[in-house]
N, C-alpha and C positions, 0 to 999 in steps of 0.2 A: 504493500500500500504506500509507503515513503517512497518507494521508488516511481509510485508513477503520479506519488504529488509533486516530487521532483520535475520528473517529467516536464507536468505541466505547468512549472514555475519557471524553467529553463526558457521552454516552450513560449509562453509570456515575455518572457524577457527578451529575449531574440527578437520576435514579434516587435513590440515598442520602441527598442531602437532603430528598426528598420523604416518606422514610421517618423522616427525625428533627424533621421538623415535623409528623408525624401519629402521634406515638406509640401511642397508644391503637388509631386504626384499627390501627397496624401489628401491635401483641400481638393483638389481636383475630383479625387473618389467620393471624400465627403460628401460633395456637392450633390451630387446624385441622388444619394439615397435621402438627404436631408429635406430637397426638394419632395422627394417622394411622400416622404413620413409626413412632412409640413402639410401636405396637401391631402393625403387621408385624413389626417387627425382633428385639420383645422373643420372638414367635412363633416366629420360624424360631430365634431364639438359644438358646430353652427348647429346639426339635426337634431341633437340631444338637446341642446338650450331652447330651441323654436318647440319640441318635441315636450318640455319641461314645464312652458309657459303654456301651452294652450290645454295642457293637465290642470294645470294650477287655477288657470280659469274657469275650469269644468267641477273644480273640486268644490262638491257640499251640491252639486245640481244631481237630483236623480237621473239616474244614468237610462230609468222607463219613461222618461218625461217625451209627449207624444207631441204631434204637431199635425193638426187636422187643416187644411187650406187647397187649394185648388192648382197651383204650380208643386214641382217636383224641386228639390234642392240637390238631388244628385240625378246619374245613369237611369235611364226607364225606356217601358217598350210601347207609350204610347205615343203615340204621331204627334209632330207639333200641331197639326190642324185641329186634332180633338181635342188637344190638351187646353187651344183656344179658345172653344166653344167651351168650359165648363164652368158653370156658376159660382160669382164672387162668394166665400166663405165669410156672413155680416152676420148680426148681432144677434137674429133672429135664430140663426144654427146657434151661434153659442147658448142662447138662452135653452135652445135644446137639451144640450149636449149636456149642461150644468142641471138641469132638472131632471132628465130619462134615462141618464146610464149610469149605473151603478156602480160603486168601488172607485168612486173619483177624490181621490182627497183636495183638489182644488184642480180650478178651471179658471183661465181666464181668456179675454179676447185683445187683440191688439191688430193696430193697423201701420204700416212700414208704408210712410208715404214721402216725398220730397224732402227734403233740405230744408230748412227754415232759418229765420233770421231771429234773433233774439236780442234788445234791448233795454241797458236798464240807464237810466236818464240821459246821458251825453254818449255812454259807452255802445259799442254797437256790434257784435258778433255774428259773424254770414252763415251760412252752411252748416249749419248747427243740426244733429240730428233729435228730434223731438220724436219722441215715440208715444203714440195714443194706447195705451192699455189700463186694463182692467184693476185694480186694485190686488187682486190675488197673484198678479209677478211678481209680487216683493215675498212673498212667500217660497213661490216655483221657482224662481232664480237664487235665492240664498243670497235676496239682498243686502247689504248692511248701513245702515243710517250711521252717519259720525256726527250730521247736527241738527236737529227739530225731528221729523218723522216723516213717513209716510201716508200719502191721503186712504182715509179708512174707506169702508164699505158705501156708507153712504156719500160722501164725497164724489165717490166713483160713479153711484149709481141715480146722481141728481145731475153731475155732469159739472163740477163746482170748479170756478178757475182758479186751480190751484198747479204748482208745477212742482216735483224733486227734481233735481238738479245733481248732476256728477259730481266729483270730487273737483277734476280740472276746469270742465264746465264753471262750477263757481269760483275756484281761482281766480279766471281769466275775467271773468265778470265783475267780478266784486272787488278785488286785490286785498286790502285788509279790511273789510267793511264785511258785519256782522250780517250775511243773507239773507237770515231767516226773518219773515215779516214785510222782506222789502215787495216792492211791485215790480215787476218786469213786463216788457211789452211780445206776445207772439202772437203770429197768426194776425198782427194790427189790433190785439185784444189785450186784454190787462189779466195779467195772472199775479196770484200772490207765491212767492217763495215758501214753503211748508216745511222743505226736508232737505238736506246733502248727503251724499249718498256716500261715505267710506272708501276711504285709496284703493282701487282696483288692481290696476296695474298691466301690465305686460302689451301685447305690441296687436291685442287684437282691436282690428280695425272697426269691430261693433263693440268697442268694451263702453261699459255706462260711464268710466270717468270724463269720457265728453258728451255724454247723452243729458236728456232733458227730459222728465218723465211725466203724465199730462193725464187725466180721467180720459179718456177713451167716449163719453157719454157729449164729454164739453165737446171733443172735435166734431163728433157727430151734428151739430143744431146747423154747422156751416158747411161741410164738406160731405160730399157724398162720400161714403166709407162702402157701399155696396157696388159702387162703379170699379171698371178691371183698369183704370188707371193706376192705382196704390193696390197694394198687397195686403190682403190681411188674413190671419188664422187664428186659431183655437189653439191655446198652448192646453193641455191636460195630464195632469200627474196624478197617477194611480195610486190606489193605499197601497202602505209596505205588505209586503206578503202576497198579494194576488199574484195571479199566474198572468205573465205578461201578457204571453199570445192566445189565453181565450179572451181578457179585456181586450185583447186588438180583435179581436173577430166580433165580440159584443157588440164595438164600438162601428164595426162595418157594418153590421147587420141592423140597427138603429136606425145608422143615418142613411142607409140605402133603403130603407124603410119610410124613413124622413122625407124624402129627396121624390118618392114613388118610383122609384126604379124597379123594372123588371127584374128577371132571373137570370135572362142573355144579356143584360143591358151591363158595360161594362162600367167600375167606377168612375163618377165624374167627378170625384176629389181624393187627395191624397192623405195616406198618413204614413207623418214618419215620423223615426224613433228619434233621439237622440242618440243610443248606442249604435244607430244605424251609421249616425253623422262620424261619431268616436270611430269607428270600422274604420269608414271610409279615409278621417283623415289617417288614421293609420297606415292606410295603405299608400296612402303617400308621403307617408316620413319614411316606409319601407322604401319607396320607389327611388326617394331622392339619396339615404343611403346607399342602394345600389347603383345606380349613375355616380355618386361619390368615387366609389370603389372602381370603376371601370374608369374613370377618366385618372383617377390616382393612380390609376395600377400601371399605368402607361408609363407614369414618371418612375416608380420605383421598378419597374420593370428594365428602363433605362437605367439606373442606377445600378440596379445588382449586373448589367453589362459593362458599366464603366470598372464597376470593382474587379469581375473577373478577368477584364481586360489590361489590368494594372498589374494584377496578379500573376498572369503570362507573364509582363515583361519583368515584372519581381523576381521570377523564376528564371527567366533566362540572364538576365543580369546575373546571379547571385549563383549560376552554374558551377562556376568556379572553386567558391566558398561551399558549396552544398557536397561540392567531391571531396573536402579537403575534409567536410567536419564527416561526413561516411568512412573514409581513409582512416580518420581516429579514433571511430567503433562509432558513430552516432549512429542509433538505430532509426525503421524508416520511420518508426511511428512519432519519435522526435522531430524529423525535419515535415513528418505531413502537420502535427500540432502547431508549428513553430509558423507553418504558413495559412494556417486553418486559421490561430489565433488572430493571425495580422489582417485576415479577411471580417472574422468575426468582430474585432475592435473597432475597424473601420467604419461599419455597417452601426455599429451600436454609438458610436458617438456621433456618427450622422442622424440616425434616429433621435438620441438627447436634442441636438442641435435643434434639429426641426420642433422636438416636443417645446424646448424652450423658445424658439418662436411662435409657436401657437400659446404658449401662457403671457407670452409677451401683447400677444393681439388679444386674449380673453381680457386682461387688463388693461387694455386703453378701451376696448367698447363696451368694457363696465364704466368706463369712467365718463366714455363720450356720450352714451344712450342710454337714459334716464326710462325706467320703469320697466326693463328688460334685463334678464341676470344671463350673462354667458358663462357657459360653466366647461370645466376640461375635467371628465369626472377620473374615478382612479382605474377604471375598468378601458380608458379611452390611453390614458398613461401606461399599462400591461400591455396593451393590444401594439401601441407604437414599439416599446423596448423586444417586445414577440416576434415583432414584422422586422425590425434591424436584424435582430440575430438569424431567423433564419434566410434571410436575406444574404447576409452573412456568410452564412453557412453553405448554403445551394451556390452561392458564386465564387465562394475558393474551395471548396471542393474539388474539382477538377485539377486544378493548379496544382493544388496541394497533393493529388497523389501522382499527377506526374514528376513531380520533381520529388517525391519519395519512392520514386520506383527509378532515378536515373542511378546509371552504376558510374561506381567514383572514379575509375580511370576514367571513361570517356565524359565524364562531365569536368574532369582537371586538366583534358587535354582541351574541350570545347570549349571552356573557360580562358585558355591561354592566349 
């Protein structure tokens, strides 16, 4: 056993000075693989963090939380021309759906309509998203208030101008002035300030810390909510413990019942899940992992050539030296270590190099991009030092056993 710790300490050593009397070859090699590494790691560290945040946003939402409306938000097999003709999902479905089907632990209705402008005395904010719903999403969504409340039941259900307001939303509105009580102007209407809604965060582009939240009853008196200009649907969330897919056949069988649809007659609204939505973007944090991986693998694929190719001429330079030390008993499995090592070091501090530029960019867009956390987790830190080594490893391989199989005379004379 001391002997073949020996070995590989000789081995090593060999190794390391061959690397600081060939400088230049040696960054050259680096260069390679570092790019490589850099460019997997910063990959899956982007996917993981994007991948991290839109968990985070989901967290505390039930994951059976449905969505009854008339458009499809992902892949389907019905035509666009049908999908046109099919009746806006308005108030009067929801009053349904919250009175006739069972095992609903809350219901509410909302409408996704344009941009709005929102005012409060000189100050004046564009493209502000106001969303009209129900009183019962502060519930379904796992809202959280940080200043006054939320509009209650009857609020909602008289249609009373009142507004909640995001986290950033009031920021940008108010700057240090107390919100709650003030008046604001939307829709050319006077709403009162009621509630702020708690730091959200993260980089989704519907998160409430810039939204504006509004009775759904008020927008109604002026805006058509039943016309297929704006979007609207049925958010409903099941009691804990029901069987998801007989409530989702319940809830077909009701509204196609509702609606008087035939038996051949196909549905003319949609329901989706939310774990439907979670699937799906998974499949796309899957996908963009793998295109990571295929456009990275090019680079390190180029790297573990540049090292094997440095390693040829390591080899052939050092002909000479490699007869002399066989000549003096060195065994092969010595000179194959001695070249194996200089391959595998190479490879693995190109790998560090790269991982430490990826912690170097996790830290400046933590620092430059507020309310998104990049992360380089420790399973992302394994996976780079894994891909060095055997990187490493597969590209002097070859090297390393041809020049442990040369014989010492003719490599002291080819040396000469």
């Amino acid at each position: 056993m001391l002997v073949y710790l020996r070995l590989f300490k000789e081995s090593f050593s060999f190794a390391l000075n061959a690397l600081r009397n060939n400088k230049l070859r040696t960054f050259l090699s680096l260069l390679g693989v570092t790019v490589g590494v850099f460019s997997i790691i910063a990959v899956l560290a982007a996917v993981d963090s994007l991948d991290q945040s839109i968990k985070g946003q989901l967290e505390g939402i039930d994951k059976n939380t449905m969505y009854l409306t008339r458009v499809s938000f992902g892949p389907t097999d019905v035509p666009v021309w049908k999908r046109e003709s099919f009746p806006q999902t308005d108030y009067d479905d929801f009053e349904f759906v919250k009175k006739n089907v069972a095992n609903v632990e809350a219901c509410a209705y909302a409408v996704m309509a344009k941009p709005e402008t929102i005012k409060y005395q000189d100050k004046t904010l564009s493209n502000v998203n106001i969303t009209p719903v129900s009183n019962e999403v502060y519930e379904i969504d796992n809202l959280k208030i940080h200043k006054g409340r939320f509009y209650n039941e009857r609020e909602s259900n008289i249609g009373s101008p009142v507004v909640v307001l995001g986290y950033d939303l009031a920021e940008n509105l108010f700057e240090n002035e107390e919100p709650i009580g003030k008046v604001v102007r939307i829709y050319g209407r006077k709403l009162t300030v009621v509630g702020v809604l708690g730091k959200f965060g993260g980089i989704n582009m519907d998160s409430p810390d810039e939204k504006g939240f509004v009775p759904v009853n008020f927008v109604r008196r002026f805006m058509n909510t039943a016309s297929k200009s704006v979007l609207s649907l049925i958010i409903i969330k099941p009691e804990t413990g029901v069987d998801v897919n007989a409530f989702e056949n319940v809830l077909r069988e009701k509204f196609r019942n509702y609606r008087g649809l035939k038996p051949e007659d196909i549905d003319n609204f949609f329901i989706l899940k939310l774990s439907g939505q979670i699937e799906f973007i998974n499949a796309i944090i899957g996908f963009l992992n793998t295109v990571g991986w295929i456009i990275s693998g090019f680079s390190l694929l180029v790297g573990g050539f540049g090292i094997a190719n440095i390693m040829f001429v390591s080899v052939k330079e050092r002909t000479n030296l490699i007869g002399i030390q066989k000549s003096l008993g060195a065994k092969n499995k010595f000179i194959l270590f001695q070249f194996l090592f200089e391959s595998i070091i190479l490879a693995v501090i190109g790998g560090l190099v790269g991982l430490f530029l990826v912690w170097i960019c996790v830290l400046i867009g933590n620092t430059l991009v507020e309310d998104f956390e990049f992360i380089l987790s420790f399973g992302n830190i394994v996976l780079a030092l894994s891909l060095s080594t055997i990187i490493g490893l597969i590209s002097g391989i070859i090297p390393a056993i041809s020049a442990s199989r040369l014989d010492p005379v003719e490599a002291i004379r080819t040396g000469m």
